[in-house]
N, C-alpha and C positions, 0 to 999 in steps of 0.2 A: 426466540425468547418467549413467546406469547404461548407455543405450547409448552415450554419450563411453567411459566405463570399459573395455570392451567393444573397441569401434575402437580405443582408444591399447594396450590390453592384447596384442591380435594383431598389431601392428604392431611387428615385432622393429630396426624402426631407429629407433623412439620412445626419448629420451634421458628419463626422467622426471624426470630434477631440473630439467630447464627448466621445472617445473608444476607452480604452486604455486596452490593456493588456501585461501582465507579464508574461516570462518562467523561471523557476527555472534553477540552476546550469547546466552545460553542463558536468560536469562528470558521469563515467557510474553510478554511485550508486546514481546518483539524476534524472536529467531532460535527460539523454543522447537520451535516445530515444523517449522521446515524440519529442526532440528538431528537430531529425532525422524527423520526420514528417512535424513539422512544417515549415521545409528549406523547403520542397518538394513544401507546400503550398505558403512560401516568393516567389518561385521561379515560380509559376503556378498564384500567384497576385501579382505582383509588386508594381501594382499602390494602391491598397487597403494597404498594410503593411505602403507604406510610406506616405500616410494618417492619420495614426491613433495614436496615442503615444504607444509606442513598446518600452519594455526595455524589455532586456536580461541579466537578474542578477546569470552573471556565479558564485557569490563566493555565492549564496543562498542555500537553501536547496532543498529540492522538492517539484515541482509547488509552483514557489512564487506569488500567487496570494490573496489579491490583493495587487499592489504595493508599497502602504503606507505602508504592513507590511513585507515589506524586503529591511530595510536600507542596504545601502551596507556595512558601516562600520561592522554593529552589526553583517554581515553576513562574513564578514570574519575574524571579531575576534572570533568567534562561528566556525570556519572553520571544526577544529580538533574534533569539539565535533559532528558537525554534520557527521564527516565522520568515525565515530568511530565504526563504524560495516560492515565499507566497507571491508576488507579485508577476512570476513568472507562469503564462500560460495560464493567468486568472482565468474563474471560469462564473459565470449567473445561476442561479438557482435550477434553473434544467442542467445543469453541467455543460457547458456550452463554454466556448472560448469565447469573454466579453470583447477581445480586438485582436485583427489580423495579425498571427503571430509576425515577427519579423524574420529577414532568412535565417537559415538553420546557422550559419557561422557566429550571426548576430547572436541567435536565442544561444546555443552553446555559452558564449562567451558572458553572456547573461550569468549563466551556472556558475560559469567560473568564476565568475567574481562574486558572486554570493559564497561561496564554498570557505568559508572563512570562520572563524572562531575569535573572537577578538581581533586582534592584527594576523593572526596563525592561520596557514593553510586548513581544512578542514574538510574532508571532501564529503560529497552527498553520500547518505548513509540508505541503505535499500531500499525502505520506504520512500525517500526522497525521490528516487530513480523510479522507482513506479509509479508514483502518483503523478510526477511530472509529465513520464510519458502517456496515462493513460489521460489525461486529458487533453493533449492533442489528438489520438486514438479518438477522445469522443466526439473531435470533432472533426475526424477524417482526416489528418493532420499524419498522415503516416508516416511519412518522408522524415518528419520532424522528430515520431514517435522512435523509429531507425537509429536515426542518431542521437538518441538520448540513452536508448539501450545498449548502444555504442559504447558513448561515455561511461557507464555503467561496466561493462566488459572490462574498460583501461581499469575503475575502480578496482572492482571483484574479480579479477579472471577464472576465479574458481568458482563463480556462484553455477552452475546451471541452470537455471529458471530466465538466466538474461539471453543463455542462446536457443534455448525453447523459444523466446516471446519473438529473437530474430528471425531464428526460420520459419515461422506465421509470418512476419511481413515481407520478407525477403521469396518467398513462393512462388508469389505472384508477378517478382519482379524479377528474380535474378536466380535461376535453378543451383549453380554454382555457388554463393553463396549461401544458400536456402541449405543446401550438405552440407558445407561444411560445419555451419553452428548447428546443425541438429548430431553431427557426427561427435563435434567439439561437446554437446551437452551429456550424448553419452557415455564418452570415455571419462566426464566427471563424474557424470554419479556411477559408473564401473568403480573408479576408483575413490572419490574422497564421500562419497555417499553410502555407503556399508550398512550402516545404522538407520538409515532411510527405511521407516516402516514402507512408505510407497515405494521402494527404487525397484522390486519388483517388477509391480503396472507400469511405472514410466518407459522402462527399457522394452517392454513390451511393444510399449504405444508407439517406441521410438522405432521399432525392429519394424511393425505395418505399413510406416509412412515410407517408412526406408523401400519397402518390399514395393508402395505405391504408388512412388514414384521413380522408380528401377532401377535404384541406384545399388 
């Protein structure tokens, strides 16, 4: 963003009120640390921030862009719902898991019961399954990070991106496994990825590893 800041700032026919942008929520399970950046940048252009239409929609979710679609009402009647897996796999200002997760049957079941909507089933939505996982990921928590990708798979079976992230952890532990979800990724995006500008490079990448571990 600093060099956007930069190009639009030397650019003497740039109108800045055409240029608005929006940061999502300032707590730590939404925007907190993109938000930690962007101070750094408010504070490094002054004059550009207060040029441009800036809203900071703390009761939003993450990245609330673009602005039209993060009333502030709707976002904090939504408040509870959006933070409904923050407690899970919290993590301290280094991204650090603040306490020893508990076992994975536990923390699953943790999900589970969060995954709700009012009284209504509700299941984790993509973002949800990745943020969750990658914060046991940050803190080595692999086992843990497996079975949330898991979980994710029962979700999405179509996503491909959830049996990429398995065969990365499964490599190291289980070759068997490690094919299959990288074999499983490729015949998604063969088939329901078409329009995929990348699906190219993936099946590429997918075809090396395949070729590099001799399957």
């Amino acid at each position: 963003m600093e060099a956007i800041i930069k190009a639009i700032s030397g650019n003497r026919a740039a109108n800045l009120r055409q240029i608005a942008v929006s940061v999502g929520g300032i707590a730590k399970d939404k925007d907190y640390y993109h938000r930690q950046a962007l101070n750094q940048l408010k504070q490094k252009y002054p004059a550009f921030f207060s040029s441009i239409n800036y809203l900071e929609a703390n009761h939003s979710s993450h990245n609330a862009v673009p602005i039209v679609a993060t009333p502030q009402l709707l976002s904090k009647l939504f408040e509870p719902f959006s933070s409904r897996f923050s407690t899970i796999a919290a993590v301290n200002d280094e991204y650090k898991l603040i306490n020893k997760p508990k076992t994975i049957a536990a923390e699953l079941a943790e999900i589970e019961k969060a995954a709700v909507l009012g009284k209504y089933p509700y299941p984790p939505e993509l973002p949800d399954i990745n943020g969750i996982a990658s914060r046991y990921l940050a803190s080595s928590y692999n086992e843990h990070a497996r079975a949330v990708y898991e979980l994710g798979t029962r979700y999405f079976p179509k996503y491909f991106e959830f049996h990429l992230s398995l065969y990365q952890l499964y490599l190291p532990v289980d070759k068997a496994k490690a094919q299959y979800h990288l074999t499983t990724a490729a015949s998604l995006l063969q088939q329901l990825e078409t329009n995929l500008p990348e699906q190219k490079s993936l099946l590429e990448e997918i075809e090396q590893e395949t070729k590099k571990n001799g399957w």
